[in-house]
C-alpha positions as CSV (number, residue, x, y, z in Angstrom):
1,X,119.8,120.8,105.0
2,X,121.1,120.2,101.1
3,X,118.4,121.5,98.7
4,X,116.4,119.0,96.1
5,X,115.7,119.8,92.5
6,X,112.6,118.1,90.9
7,X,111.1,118.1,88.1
8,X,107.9,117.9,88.3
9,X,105.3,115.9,86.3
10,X,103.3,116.6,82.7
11,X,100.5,118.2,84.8
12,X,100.1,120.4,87.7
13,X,98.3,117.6,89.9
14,X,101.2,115.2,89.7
15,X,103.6,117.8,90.4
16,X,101.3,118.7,93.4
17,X,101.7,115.0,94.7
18,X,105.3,115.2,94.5
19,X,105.7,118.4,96.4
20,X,103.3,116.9,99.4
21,X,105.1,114.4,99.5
22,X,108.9,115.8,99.5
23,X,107.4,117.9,102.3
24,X,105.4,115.7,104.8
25,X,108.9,113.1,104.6
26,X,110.7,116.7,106.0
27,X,108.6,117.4,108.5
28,X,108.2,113.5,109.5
29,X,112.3,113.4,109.6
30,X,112.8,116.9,110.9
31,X,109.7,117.2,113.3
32,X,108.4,120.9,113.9
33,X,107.5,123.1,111.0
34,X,110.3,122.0,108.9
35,X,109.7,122.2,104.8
36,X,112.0,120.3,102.5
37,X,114.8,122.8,100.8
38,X,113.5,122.1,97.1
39,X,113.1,123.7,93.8
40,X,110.3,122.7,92.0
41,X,109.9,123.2,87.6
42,X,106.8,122.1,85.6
43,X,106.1,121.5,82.3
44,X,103.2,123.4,80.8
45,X,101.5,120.4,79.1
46,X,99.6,122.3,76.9
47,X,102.8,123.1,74.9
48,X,103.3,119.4,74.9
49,X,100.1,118.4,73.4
50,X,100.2,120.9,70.6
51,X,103.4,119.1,69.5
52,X,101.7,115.7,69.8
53,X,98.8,117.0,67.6
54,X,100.7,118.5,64.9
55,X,103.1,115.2,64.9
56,X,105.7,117.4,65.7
57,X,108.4,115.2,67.8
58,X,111.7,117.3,67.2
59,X,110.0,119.8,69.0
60,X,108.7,117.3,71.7
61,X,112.6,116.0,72.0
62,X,114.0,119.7,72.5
């Protein structure tokens, strides 16, 4: 099985959604107690919203 990459969404929740859902397509393709063969990154969105309040979008675009 070829690993996925995925980046995840702006908050924990969405990138909780995505995960479940990688996984339950595995185990409906695969059968058994088959996971999908993924790496998963977040964004910490509290990082992102500072930059938003202080109007900072260079930051925001690196």
């Amino acid at each position: 099985m070829k690993m996925i990459g995925v980046i995840g969404g702006i908050s924990w929740e969405s990138s909780t959604e995505y995960y479940r859902l990688l996984n339950r397509h595995a185990k409906a393709r695969l059968g058994g107690h088959h996971n999908a063969r993924s790496l998963l990154l977040t964004v910490d969105f509290a990082l992102v919203e500072a930059n938003q309040r202080a109007g900072d979008w260079v930051a925001l675009g690196e």
